[in-house]
N, C-alpha and C positions, 0 to 999 in steps of 0.2 A: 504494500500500500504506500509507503514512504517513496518506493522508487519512482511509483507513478506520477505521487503528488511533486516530487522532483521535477518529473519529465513536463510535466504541466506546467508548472513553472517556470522552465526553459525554453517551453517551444510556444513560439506566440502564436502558431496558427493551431495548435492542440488548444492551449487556452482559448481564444476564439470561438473554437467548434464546442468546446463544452461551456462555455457564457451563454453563446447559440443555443446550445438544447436547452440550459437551465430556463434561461428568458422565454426560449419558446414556448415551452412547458406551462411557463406562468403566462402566457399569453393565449395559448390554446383556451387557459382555464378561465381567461375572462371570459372569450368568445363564447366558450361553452353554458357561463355560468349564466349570460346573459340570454342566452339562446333559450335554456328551459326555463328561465323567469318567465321570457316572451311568450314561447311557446303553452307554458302551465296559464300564463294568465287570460290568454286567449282561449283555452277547451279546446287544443289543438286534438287531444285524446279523444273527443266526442266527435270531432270531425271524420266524416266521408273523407277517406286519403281520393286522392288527385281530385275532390271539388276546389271549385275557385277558391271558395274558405281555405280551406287546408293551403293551396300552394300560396296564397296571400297573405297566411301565416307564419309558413317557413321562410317566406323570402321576405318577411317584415323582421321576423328572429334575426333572422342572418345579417340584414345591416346592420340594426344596431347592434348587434357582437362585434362585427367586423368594423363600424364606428369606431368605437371604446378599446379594442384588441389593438387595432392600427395605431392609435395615440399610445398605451399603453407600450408597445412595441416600439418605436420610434424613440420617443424618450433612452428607453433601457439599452436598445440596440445602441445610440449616436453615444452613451455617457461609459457604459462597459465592455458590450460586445466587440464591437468595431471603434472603439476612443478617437470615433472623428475626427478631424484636424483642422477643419475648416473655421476659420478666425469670422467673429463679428456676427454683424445680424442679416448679413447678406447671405454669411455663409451658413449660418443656421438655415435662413428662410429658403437655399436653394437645397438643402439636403432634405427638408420636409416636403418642399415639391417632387422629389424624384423621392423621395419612402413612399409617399402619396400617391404619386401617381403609379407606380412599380405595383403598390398593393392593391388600386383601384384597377389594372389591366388583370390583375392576379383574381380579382376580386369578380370581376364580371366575368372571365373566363372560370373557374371554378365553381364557384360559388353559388353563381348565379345558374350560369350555361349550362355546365356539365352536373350540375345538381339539379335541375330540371330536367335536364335529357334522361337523367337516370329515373329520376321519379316517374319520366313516360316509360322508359325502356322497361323498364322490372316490374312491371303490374302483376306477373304472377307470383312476387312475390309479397305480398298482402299480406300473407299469413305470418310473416316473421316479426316479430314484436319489434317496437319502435323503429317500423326500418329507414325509417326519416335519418335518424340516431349513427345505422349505422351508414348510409350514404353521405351524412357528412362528416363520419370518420375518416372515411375511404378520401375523401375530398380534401380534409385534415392535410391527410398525409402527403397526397402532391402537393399541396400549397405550401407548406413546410418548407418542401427542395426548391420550387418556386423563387420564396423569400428571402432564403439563405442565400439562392445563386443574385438576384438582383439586389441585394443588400450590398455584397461582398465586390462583388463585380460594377456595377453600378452606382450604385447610390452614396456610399461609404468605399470607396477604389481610393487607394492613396496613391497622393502624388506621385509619376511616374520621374 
């Protein structure tokens, strides 16, 4: 354990990757948290799946998770993950535009898209409990690698 906590320590793009999952983690768990608020306070559970209700549901849960998760995320990511570099209020306000915008393409292509396509795609499977739940697990997960690579690559890229 000491060796690792060592290696961690030495290598800034291990630390990196594990700030990444720790933050992410805590960022999944807002989206999430906020999503069953949503979802419970609306009788998402009484709903006919694929009625207008229900998909006007899910996609009402899902922004504002994805609101509150995005700030939440940005903050954590520009102050630990990736320690920023960008001087001043120019340089804040252009790396929130590109966190923004990176998780707003992220955001409309997962989130939205391919969580919808799914909810048509998989009708037969009605019968699996909460499969809202587990479609935007699955969705979770690409958007994770997503974020990591336009973070890293884009948004927070140090000076070359």
């Amino acid at each position: 354990m000491n060796r690792l906590w060592e290696k961690i320590k030495t290598s800034p793009r291990l630390r990196e990757l594990l700030l990444y999952l720790i933050f992410g983690v805590l960022t999944t768990a807002v989206n999430w948290v906020v999503y069953l608020i949503v979802t419970n306070a609306l009788g998402l559970s009484a709903m006919e799946p694929l009625s207008a209700p229900y998909n006007a549901a899910v996609n009402l849960a899902n922004v504002l998770g994805w609101v509150l998760s995005v700030l939440f995320a940005f903050l954590t990511n520009r102050k630990w993950v990736f320690t920023a570099d960008r001087q001043g209020e120019k340089g804040f306000f252009r790396e929130l535009w590109l966190f923004v915008s990176s998780r707003l393409l992220g955001f409309l292509l997962f989130d939205i898209l391919l969580t919808n396509v799914l909810l048509v795609l998989l009708p037969d499977f009605q019968w699996i409990l909460a499969r809202d739940q587990w479609i935007k697990l699955f969705v979770n997960l690409l958007v994770i690698v997503y974020n990591y690579l336009a973070s890293r690559f884009v948004v927070f890229r140090k000076k070359s």
